[in-house]
C-alpha positions as CSV (number, residue, x, y, z in Angstrom):
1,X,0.0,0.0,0.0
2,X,1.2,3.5,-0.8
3,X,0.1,6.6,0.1
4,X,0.1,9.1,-3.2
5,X,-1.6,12.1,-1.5
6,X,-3.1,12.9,1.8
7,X,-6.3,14.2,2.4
8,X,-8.2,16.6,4.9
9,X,-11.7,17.7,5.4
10,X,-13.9,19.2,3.6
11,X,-12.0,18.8,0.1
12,X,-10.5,15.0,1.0
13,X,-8.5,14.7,-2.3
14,X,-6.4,11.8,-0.6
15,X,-5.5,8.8,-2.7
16,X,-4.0,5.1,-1.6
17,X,-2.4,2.6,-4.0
18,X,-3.2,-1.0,-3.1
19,X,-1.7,-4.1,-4.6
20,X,-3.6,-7.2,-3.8
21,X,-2.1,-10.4,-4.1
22,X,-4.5,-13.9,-4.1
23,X,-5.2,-15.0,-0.9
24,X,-5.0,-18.3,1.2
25,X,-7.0,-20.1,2.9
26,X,-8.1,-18.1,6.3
27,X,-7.2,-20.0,9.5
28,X,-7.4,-19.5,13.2
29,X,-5.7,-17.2,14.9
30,X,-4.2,-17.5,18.4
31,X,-3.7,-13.6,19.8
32,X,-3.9,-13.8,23.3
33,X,-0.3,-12.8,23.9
34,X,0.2,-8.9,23.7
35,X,2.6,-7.0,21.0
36,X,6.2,-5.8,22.3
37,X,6.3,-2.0,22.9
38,X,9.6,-2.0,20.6
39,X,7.5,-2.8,17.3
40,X,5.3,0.6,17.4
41,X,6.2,3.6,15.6
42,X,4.7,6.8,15.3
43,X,4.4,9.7,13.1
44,X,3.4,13.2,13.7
45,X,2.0,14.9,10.7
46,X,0.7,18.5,9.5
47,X,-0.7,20.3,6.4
48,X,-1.2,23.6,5.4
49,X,-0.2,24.7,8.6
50,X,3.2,25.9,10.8
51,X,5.8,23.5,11.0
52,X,5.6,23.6,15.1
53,X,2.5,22.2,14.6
54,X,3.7,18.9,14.2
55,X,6.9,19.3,15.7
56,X,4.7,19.8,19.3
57,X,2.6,17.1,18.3
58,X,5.9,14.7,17.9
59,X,7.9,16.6,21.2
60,X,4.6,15.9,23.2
61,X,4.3,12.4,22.1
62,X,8.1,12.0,23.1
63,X,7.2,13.1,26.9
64,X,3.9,10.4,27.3
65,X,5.7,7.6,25.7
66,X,9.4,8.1,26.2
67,X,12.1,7.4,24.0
68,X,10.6,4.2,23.4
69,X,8.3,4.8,20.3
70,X,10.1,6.3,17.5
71,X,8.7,9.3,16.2
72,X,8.6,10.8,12.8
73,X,7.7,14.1,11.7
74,X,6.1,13.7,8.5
75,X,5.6,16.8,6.1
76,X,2.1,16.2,4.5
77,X,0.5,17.7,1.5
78,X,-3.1,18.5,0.9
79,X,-6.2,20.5,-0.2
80,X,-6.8,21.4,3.2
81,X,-4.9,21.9,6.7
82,X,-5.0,19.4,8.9
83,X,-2.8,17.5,10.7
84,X,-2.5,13.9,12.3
85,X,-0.8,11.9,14.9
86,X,-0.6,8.1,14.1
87,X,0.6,5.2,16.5
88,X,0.8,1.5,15.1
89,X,2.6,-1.7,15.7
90,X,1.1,-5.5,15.4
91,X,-2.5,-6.0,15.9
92,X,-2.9,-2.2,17.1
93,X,-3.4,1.4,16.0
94,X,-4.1,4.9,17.7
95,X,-4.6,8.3,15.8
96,X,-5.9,11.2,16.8
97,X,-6.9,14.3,14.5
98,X,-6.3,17.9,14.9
99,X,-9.2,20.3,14.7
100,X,-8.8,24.5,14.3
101,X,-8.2,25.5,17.8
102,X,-7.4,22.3,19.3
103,X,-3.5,22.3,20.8
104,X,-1.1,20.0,19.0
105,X,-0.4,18.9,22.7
106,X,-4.3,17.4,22.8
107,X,-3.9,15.4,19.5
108,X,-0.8,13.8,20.5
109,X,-2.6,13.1,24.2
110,X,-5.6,11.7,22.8
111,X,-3.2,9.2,20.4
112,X,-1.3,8.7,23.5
113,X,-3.9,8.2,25.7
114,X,-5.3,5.2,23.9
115,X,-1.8,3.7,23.3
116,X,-1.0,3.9,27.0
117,X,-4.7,2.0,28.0
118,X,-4.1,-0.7,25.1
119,X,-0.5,-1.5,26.9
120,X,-2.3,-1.3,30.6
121,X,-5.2,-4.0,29.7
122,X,-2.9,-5.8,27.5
123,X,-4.8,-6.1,24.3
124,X,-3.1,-8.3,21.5
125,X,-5.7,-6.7,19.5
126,X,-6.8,-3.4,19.4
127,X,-10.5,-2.7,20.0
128,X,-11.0,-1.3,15.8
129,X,-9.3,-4.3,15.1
130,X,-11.5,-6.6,16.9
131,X,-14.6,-5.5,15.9
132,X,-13.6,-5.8,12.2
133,X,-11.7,-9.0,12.2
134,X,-14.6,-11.2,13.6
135,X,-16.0,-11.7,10.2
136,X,-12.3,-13.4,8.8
137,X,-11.7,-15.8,12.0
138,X,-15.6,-16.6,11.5
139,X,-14.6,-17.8,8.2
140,X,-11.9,-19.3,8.9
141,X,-10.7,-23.5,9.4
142,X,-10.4,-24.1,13.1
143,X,-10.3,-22.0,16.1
144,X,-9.4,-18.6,17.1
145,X,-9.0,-16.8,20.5
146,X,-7.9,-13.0,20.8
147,X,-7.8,-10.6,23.9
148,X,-8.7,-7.1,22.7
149,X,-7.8,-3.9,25.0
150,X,-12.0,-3.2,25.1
151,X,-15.1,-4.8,24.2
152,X,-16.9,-2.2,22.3
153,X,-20.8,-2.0,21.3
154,X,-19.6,-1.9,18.1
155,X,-17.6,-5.4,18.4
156,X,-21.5,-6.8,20.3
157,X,-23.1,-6.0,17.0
158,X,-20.9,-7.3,14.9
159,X,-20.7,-10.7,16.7
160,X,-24.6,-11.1,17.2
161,X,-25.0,-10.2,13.3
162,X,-22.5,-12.6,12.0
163,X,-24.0,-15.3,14.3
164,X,-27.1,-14.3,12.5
165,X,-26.0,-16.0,9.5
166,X,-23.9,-18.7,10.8
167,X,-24.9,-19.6,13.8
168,X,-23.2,-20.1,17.1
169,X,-19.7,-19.2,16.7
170,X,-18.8,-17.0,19.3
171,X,-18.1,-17.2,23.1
172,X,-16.8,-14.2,25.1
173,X,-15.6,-13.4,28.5
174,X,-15.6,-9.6,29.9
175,X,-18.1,-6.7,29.7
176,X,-19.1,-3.9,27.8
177,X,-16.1,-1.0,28.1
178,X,-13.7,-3.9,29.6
179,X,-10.7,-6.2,27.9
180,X,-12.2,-9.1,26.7
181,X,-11.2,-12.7,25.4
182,X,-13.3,-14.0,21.9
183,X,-13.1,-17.6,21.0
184,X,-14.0,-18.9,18.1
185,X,-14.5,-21.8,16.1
186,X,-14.4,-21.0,12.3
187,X,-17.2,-22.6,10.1
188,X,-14.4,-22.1,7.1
């Protein structure tokens, strides 16, 4: 995947390359077992706007997380300003988006903020991830299990809907707002 231009509301104008490749055949999963710290990385990005901008978003990033993230400044170009602060590594992914009169300091705190709660639970799986991934280990041969940082309504719906079609497939310990174990036995 390639990134060939970024975008930012109200014009978007942002554009993606994807190569997709054939697939194999889907198969269970076992992500109970939470990602290092050392394989995130982080960028701090800005539009349109002062370079401080990012550069505050990226120093305040530094003083949550420590030198242990790596941190990029990353000059974007679009229609519109905007600016971004992105956090990934395996399984997981925190951004946070900057808004007129909103500090730099609170976008990087917000990215931060759900980074640092991910690692205290100790999600394999972020809670975005979870909620869209049900569908694939559904689908897959044999079973699955994955701890996610949060069980989110979103991730409920998505589970009773799927089990709509297929029938009993999913079992789940934890509540509503908590870290939460899925198992799964794939119908694939």
């Amino acid at each position: 995947m390639t990134l060939e231009g970024w975008g930012w509301y109200p014009r978007g104008g942002g554009e993606v390359r994807l190569a997709i490749k054939s697939g194999q055949a889907l198969t269970g999963v076992d992500w109970r077992s939470p990602p290092d710290p050392s394989e995130f990385r982080a960028i701090s990005a800005a539009s349109r706007l002062p370079e401080h901008v990012s550069r505050r978003q990226a120093a305040r990033l530094r003083e949550r997380l420590g030198q242990e993230l790596p941190v990029e400044q990353v000059a974007a170009f679009g229609l519109d300003p905007g600016s971004l602060v992105f956090l990934w590594g395996p399984r997981a992914g925190f951004d946070a988006l900057g808004a007129r009169g909103k500090p730099a300091e609170q976008v990087a705190d917000e990215a931060a903020g759900a980074y640092l709660t991910f690692r205290q639970r100790r999600g394999a799986v972020d809670p975005h991830l979870a909620d869209q991934i049900v569908l694939y280990l559904a689908l897959a041969q044999g079973p699955s299990t994955l701890i996610t940082s949060e069980i989110t309504s979103h991730l409920l719906t998505n589970l009773w809907v799927i089990e709509q079609f297929l029938g009993p497939t999913f079992q789940m310990k934890g509540n509503l707002g908590e870290r939460g174990e899925i198992f799964c036995q794939g119908k694939g």
